[in-house]
C-alpha positions in Angstrom: 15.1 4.4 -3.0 13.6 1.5 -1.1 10.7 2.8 -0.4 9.9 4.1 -4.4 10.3 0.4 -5.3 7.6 -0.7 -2.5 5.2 1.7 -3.4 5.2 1.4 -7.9 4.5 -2.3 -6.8 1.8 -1.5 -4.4 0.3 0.6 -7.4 0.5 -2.0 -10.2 -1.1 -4.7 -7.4 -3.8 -2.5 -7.1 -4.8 -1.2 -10.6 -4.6 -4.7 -11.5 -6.8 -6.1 -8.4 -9.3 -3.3 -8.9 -10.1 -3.0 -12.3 -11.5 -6.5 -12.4 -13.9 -5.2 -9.5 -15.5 -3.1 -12.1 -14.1 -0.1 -9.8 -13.9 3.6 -10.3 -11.8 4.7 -7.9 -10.1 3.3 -5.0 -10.9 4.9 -1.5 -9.3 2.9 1.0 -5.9 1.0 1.3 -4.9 -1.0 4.2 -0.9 -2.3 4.5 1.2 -4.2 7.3 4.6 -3.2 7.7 7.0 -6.2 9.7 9.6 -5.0 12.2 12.1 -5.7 9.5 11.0 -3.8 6.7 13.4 -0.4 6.2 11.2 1.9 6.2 8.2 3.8 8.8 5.0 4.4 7.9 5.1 8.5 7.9 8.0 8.0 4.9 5.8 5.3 3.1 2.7 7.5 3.7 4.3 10.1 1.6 5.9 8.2 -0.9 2.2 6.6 -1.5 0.9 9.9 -2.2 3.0 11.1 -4.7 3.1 7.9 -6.6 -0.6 7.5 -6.7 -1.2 10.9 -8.4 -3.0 10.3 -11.6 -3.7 6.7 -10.7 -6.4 4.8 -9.7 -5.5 5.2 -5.9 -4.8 8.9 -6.1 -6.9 10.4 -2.9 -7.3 6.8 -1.6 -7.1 6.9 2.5 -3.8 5.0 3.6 -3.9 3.0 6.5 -0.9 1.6 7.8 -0.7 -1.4 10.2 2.2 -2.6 12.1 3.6 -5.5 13.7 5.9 -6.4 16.6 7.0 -10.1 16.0 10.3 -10.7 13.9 9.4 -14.2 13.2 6.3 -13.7 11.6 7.0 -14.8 7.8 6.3 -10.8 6.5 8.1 -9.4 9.2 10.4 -8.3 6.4 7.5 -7.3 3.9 5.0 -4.5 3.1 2.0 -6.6 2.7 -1.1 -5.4 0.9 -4.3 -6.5 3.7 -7.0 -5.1 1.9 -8.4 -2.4 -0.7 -12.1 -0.7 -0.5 -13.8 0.5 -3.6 -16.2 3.0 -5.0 -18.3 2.7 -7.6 
């Protein structure tokens, strides 16, 4: 499963970016999807949510941004844009 791989990643990049923030618990994420990434953000959406159970981003509001333009250099990526805490 593609999109299982993406989203333990997106998990481990976030429990180690927030801890350092002195965070309790993540409440907003915010990722851009390329046009060449193989997968949608509904799927993604609910792979993220079962994968962040028991995690620091369990809860967390997903937002999912897309893009248009094959040549950008992520159009193949899920990149992570930002991350909003709560302390």
């Amino acid at each position: 499963m593609h999109e299982s791989s993406l989203i333990s990643n997106l998990i481990r990049k976030i429990e180690s970016i927030a801890p350092p923030l002195s965070s309790r618990k993540v409440v907003g994420i915010t990722l851009r999807i390329g046009p060449l990434c193989a997968t949608n953000p509904d799927h993604l959406r609910d792979h993220f949510l079962l994968a962040a159970r028991g995690t620091i981003a369990e809860g967390a509001k997903l937002e999912i941004e897309t893009t248009d333009d094959p040549a950008d250099p992520n159009a193949a990526s899920v990149v992570l844009r930002s991350i909003e805490v709560a302390e």
